[in-house]
N, C-alpha and C positions, 0 to 999 in steps of 0.2 A: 533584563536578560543580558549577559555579556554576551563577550564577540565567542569566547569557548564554548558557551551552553548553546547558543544560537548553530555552532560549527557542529555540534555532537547532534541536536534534532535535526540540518540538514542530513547529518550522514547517516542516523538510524531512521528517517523517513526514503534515503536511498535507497537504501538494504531493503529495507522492508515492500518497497515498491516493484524491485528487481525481481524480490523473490514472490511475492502477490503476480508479477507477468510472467514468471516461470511457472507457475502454478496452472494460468490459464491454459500456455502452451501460447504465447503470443512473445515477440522479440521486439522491445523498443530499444534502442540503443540509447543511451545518450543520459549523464549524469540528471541533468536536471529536469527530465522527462520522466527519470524513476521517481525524484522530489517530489513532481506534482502527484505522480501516483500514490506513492506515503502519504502522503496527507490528504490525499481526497480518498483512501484507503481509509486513514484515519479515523476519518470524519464518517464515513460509511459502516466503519465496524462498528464505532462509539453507538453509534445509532442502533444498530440491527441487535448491538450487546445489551441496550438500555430493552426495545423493545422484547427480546427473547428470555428477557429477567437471568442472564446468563454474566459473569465476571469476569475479568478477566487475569490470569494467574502471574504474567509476565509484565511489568509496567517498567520503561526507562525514561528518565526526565517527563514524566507524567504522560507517555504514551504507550497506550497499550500495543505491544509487539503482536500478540496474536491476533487479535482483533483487525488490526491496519493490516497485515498479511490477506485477512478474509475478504477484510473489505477491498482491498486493491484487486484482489484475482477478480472478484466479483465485480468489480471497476470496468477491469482489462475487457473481462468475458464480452460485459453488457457492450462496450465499443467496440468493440469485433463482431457482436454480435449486428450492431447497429450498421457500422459502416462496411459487413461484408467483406472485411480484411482478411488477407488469406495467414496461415498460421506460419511459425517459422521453421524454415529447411532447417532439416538437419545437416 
């Protein structure tokens, strides 16, 4: 993997983490906070997509976009849920 393809999966597991925590309704700031969320997003939808016999329509550099959105809200939720974090002010 070069240093560009490596730069575009950082930035499309960003995005997609940001918007998986906007989805819960929870505010993490911070670039590489949303990174971990993409991808343990990622790694969450892949899963829940494999068991639900469900595909996914949207794929960039072999990630599913929709999926890692689900799976990160559903990320966000489950540690908000866990740790009792309060949601963010508008």
């Amino acid at each position: 993997m070069g240093l560009i393809e490596l730069g575009i999966l950082l930035l499309v597991a960003s995005v997609c983490g940001s918007i998986g925590a906007s989805i819960a309704g929870r505010s993490y700031s911070g670039c590489f906070t949303n990174i971990i969320l993409g991808f343990i997003g990622a790694m969450i939808g892949r899963w829940l997509s494999r068991e639900l016999n469900i595909d996914d329509l949207f794929y960039f550099h072999n990630i599913p976009i929709l999926w890692s959105v689900v799976g990160s809200a559903l990320f966000v939720a489950a540690v908000g849920f866990l740790t009792g974090s309060q949601k963010k002010k508008e």
